[in-house]
N, C-alpha and C positions, 0 to 999 in steps of 0.2 A: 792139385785138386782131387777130390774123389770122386767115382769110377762115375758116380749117380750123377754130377754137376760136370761133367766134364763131355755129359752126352746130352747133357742137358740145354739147347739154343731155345731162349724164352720166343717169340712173338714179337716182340718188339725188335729182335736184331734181325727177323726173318721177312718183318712184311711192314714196320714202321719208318715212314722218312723224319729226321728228325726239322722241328718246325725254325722258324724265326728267329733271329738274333734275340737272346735272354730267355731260351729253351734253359726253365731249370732242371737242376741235374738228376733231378728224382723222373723224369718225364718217361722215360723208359721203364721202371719201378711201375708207376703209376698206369702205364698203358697194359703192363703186365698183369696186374690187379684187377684191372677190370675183365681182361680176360677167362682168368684162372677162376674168377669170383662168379660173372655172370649177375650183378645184383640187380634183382626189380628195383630196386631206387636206391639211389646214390648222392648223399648230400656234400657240396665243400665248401667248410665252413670259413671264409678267410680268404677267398678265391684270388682276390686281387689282378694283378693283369689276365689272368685264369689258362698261364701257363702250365700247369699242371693240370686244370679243368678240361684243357682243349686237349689233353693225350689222353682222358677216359672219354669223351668224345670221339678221336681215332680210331679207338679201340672198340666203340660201338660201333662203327659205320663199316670196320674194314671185318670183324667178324659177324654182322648181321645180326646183333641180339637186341633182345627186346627191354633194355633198360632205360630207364628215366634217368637224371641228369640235374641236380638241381644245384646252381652256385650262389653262395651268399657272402656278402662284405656291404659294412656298411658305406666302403670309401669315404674317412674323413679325410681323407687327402684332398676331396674335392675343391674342398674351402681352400686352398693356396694354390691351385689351379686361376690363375687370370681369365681365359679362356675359355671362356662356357663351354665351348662346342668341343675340348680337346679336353677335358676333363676326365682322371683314372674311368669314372664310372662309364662315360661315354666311350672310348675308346674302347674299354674290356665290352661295350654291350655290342658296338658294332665289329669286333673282332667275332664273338660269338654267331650273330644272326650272318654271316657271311661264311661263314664253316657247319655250323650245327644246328640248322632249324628242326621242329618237328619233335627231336626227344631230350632237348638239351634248353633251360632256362637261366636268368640271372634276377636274382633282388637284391635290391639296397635297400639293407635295413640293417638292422643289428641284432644278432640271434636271439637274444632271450623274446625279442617282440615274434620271434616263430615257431619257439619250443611248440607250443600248441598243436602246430601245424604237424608236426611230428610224431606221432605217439609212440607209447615206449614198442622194441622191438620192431620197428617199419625199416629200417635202412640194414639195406645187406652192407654197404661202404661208407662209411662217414672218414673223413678229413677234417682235421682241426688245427688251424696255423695261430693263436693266437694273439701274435703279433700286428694280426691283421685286425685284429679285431677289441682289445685294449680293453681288455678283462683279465682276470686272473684266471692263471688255466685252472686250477685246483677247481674253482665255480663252474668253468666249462667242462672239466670230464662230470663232475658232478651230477650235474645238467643234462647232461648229453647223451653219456652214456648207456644209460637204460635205452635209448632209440634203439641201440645199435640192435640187430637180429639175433636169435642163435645161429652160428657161423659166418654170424658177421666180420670184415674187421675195420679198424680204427686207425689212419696214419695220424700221429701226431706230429707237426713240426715244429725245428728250433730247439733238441733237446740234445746238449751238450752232453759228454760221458760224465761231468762231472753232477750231473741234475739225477742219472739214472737209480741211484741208489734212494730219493725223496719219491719214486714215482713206482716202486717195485711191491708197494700194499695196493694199490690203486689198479696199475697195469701189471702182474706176477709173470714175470718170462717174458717179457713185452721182447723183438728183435731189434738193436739198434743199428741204425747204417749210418758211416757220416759223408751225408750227402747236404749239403745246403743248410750247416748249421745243426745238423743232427737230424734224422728221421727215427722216428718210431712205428715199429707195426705190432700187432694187438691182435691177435684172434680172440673169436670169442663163441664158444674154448677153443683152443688151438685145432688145430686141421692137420692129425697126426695120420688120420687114413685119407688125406687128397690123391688123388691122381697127380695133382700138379706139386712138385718140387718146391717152388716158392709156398702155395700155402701149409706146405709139409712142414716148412724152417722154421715156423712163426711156435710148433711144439719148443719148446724150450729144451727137449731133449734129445732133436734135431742139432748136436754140436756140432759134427764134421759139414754135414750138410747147411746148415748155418751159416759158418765161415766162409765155404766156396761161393754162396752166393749174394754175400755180401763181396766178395771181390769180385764178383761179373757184376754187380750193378757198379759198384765205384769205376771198374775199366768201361760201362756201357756210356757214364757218364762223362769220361774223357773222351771214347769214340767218337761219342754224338758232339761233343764240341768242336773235336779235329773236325769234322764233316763239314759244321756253322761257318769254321774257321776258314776251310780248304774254298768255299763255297763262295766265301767274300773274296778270295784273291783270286781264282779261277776269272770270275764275272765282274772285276774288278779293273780294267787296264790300266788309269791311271797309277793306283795302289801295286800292280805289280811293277809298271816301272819306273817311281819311286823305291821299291823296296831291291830294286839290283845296284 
């Protein structure tokens, strides 16, 4: 690694516990972002269980800032839920109001019914998963995009290396990690004079620096699972002595 990434311990490996069984892998990433960013409002579009929503959450509560928090998914998964009361939406709502009251929200709806609510340039962090949300991404950076702030940025997910060369007029220099199907991050413009290393990488001219810390988020992303992992067999008896 170089000399810059190698001195470099994000926040998330210094003061974050990693959360709950199905902590996706970007959780670390994402707690980092909010740090480094600091944004008055923060949109994730696509929130779903709002495993990634609840580590910019974290990240508001354990460094004291004053940022908004908004999640949205329309959850059609609701509809093949049996169970009213245990249904995606209910479960991500009462996972939320039980960690994050106060500067952190959730709606079920489907975004274009909120563009509105957005206007262009308001969101320091916008998030955009659109798997969650069964639109064509093309429509949703479209859409979206102009929200985003000057020095804002944009994690996209679910974007394969082999997608990155279709998305390179739209997002130019965008950083890819493969974390959970691919992530993308998006300055906007890039954050070539940060203080901070992570939004330093997102310049596209940021190579070496780049590289190093896309391999501290992939190892953060195995750490925090050894952690999930060690955690269930620790506090586990029967599973440990099954497993001798």
């Amino acid at each position: 690694m170089g000399a810059e990434a190698a001195i470099h311990l994000p926040p998330s490996l210094r003061y974050d516990e990693p959360g709950a069984n199905g902590e996706p892998a970007d959780a670390a990433l994402a707690y980092d972002l909010v740090e480094a960013l600091r944004p008055g409002l923060a949109l994730d579009l696509g929130a779903g269980s709002l495993g990634t929503f609840l580590a910019w959450c974290r990240s508001v509560r354990d460094h004291d800032l004053g940022s908004v928090l908004h999640a949205v998914d329309p959850y059609l998964d609701d509809a093949a839920t049996e169970d009213g009361a245990s249904t995606p939406s209910v479960v991500a709502n009462h996972r939320l109001r039980a960690r994050s009251r106060g500067f952190a929200s959730l709606t079920v709806a489907r975004p274009d019914a909120l563009r509105a609510h957005y206007p262009d340039g308001s969101l320091g962090l916008l998030r955009v998963d659109p798997s969650r949300l069964e639109a064509p991404r093309d429509e949703l950076l479209a859409s979206w995009l102009r929200a985003l702030a000057p020095g804002g940025v944009l994690v996209l997910t679910g974007v394969p290396p082999d997608e990155l060369a279709g998305l390179e007029a739209t997002l130019p220099g965008a950083l890819h990690l493969p974390l959970d199907g691919g992530v993308l991050l998006w300055g906007h413009p890039p954050h070539e004079r940060s203080a901070s290393p992570l939004l330093r990488a997102l310049d596209p001219r940021a190579g070496e620096l780049r590289r190093d810390l896309v391999a501290l988020y992939v190892h953060a992303a195995r750490h925090r699972r050894d952690l999930v992992e060690f955690g269930a067999i620790r506090f586990d008896p029967t599973r440990r002595r099954a497993e001798r």
